[in-house]
C-alpha positions in Angstrom: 61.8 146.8 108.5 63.2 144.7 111.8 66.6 142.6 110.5 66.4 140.7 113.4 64.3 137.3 113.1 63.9 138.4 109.1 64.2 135.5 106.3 66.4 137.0 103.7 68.0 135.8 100.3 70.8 137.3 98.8 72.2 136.9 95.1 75.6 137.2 94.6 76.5 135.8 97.8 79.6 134.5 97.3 82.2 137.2 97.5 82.1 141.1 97.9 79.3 142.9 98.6 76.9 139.7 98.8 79.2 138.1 101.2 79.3 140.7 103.8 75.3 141.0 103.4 74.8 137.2 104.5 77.0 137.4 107.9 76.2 140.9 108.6 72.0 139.6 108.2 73.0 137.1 110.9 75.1 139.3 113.0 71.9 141.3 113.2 69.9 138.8 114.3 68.3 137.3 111.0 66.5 134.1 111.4 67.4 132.2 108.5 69.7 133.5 105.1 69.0 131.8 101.5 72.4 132.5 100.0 72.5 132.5 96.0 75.3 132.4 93.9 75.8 130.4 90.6 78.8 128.6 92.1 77.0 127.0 95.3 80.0 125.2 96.2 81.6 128.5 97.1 79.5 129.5 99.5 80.9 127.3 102.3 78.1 127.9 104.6 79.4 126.8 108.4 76.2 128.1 109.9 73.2 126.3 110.1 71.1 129.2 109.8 72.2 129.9 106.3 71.3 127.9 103.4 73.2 127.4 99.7 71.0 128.1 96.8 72.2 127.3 93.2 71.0 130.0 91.5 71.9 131.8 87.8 69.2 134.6 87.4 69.2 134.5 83.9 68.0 130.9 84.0 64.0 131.1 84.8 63.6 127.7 85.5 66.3 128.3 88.9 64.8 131.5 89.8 60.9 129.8 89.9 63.0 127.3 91.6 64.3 129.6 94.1 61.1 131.2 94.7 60.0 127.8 95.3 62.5 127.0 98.0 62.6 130.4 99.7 58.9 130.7 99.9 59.4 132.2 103.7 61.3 135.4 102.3 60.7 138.3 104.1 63.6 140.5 102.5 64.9 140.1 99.0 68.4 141.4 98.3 69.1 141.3 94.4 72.9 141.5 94.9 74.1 139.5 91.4 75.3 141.7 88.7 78.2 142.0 86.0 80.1 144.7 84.8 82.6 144.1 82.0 83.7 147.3 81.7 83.0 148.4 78.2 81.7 151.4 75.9 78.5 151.2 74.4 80.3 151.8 70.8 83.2 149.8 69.6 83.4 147.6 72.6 86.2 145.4 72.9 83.8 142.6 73.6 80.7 142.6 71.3 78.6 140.6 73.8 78.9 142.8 76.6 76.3 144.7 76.7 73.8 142.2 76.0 75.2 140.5 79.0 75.0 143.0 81.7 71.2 143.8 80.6 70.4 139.7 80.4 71.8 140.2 84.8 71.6 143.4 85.5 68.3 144.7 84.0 66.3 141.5 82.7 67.9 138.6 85.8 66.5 141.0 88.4 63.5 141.8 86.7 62.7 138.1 86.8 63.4 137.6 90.5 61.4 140.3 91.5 58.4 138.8 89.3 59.2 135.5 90.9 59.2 136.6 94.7 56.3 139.1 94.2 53.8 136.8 95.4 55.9 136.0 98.7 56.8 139.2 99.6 53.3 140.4 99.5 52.3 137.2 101.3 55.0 137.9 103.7 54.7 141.8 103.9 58.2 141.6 103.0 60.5 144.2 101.3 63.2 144.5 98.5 66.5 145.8 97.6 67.5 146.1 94.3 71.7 146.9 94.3 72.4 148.9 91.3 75.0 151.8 90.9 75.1 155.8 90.8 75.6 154.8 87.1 72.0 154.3 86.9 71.5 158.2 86.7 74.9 159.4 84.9 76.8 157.8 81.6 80.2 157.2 82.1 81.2 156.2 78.8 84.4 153.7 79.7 81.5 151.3 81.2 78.7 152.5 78.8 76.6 149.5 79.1 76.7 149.2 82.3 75.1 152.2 82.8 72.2 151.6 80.3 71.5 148.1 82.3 71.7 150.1 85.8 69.4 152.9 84.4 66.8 150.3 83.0 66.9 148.6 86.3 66.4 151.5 88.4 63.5 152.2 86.2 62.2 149.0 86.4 63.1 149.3 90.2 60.9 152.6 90.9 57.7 150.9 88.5 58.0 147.9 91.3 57.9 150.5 93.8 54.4 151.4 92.5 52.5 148.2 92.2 53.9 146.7 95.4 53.0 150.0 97.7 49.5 149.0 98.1 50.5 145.8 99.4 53.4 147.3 101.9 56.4 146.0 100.1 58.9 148.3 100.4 61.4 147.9 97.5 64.5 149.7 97.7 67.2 151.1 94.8 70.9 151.3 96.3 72.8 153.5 94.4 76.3 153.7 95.7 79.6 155.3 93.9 82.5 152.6 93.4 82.7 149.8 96.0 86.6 148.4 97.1 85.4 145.2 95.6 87.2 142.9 92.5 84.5 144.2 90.1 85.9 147.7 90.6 89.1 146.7 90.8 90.7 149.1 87.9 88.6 152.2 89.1 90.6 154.7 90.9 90.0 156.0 94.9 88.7 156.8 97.0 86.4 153.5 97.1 83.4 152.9 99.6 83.8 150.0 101.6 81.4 146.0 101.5 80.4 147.4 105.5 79.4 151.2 104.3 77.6 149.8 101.9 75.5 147.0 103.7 75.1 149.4 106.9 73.3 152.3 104.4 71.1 149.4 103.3 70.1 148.8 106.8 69.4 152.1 107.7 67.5 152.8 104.9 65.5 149.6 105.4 64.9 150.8 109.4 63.8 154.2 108.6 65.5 156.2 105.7 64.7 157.1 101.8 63.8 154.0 99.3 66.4 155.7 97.0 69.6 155.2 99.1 72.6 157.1 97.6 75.7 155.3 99.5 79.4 157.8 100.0 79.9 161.2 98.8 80.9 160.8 94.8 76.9 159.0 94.9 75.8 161.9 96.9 77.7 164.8 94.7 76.2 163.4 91.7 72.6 163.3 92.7 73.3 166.7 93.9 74.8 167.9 91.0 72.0 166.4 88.7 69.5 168.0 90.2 71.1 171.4 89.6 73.0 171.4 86.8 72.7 168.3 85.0 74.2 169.4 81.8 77.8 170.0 83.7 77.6 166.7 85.3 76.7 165.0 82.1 79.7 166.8 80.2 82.0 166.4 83.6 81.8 162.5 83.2 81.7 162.6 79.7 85.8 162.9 79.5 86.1 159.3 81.3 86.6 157.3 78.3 
């Protein structure tokens, strides 16, 4: 998929990872940029070629309005997720996890449902942002990891039912980002431009599962050869 003279929307857009996707789209030559974030005030647009969208994903009444609004979409970047950095047992926070599935897992979900019909209409594609977490627990964000799994599965059953219609949908799974959600995990950290520039490549002409930096890489490798060792490896990070 051609960036340039794309329609794109992006969740999360208001800092990190989001951010950098809504002026790098426009660097690249992107016709028009629906930028969604719950706080639209933050966006500060500046351009007229992007446009502020109010948008919680856990609220289905937004997200139909979204669709709604962005009804030109050609690419679909689920970028909004939470990670409150918690074990699945005795969590500090008793809430937690039932708040990173409600955005991670069950928010996406419902903006994928939502922009299904555009994206066919528009031949368009997707790219679901989840985490190498999706395929290894790391039981100081246990969670997290079960809301990044069930999206990835969720992400690969979309993958199905869209490939007769030649919507490509794409899971990014990249180790830890040098953003303020991974703030307290240690280097070496991928940076917002590594991260957006593997998305682009893989939307031009590489895999639909993108593995982004080596720790991503290593683990994938590892997985598929001893996955047992990688398993009891990560199991120490507590």
């Amino acid at each position: 998929m051609l960036i340039e003279n794309s329609i794109a929307l992006v969740s999360g857009a208001n800092r990190g990872v989001g951010a950098r996707f809504v002026t790098s789209l426009l660097e690249r030559g992107a016709h028009k940029v629906y930028a969604a974030a719950r706080d639209c005030a933050a966006l500060a647009p500046g351009d007229s070629r992007i446009v502020p969208i109010a948008l919680d994903i856990t609220d289905s009444e937004q997200v139909a309005k979204a669709a709604g609004q962005a009804s030109d979409v050609t690419l679909l970047i689920n970028n909004a997720g939470i990670n409150h950095v918690e074990r699945a047992i005795h969590p500090r926070e008793a809430s937690a996890a039932r708040a990173e599935m409600e955005v991670n897992y069950f928010g996406t979900l419902s903006m994928c449902r939502a922009f299904t019909p555009v994206l066919i209409r528009n031949r368009g594609a997707v790219v679901n942002m989840l985490s190498i977490l999706a395929r290894v627990a790391l039981p100081a964000m246990g969670s997290l990891c079960a809301s990044k799994a069930a999206a990835l599965r969720m992400t690969e059953c979309l993958r199905a039912e869209l490939a007769a219609h030649d919507v490509r949908v794409l899971a990014v799974l990249p180790g830890a980002i040098d953003t303020d959600m991974s703030r307290d995990f240690p280097p070496p950290k991928l940076s917002v431009d590594e991260v957006v520039d593997a998305v682009y490549a893989a939307l031009a002409d590489g895999p639909d599962e993108v593995l982004v930096g080596a720790m991503a890489r290593d683990i994938a490798a590892g997985l598929a050869t001893d996955r047992l060792a990688v398993q009891t490896r990560f199991a120490g990070f507590l």
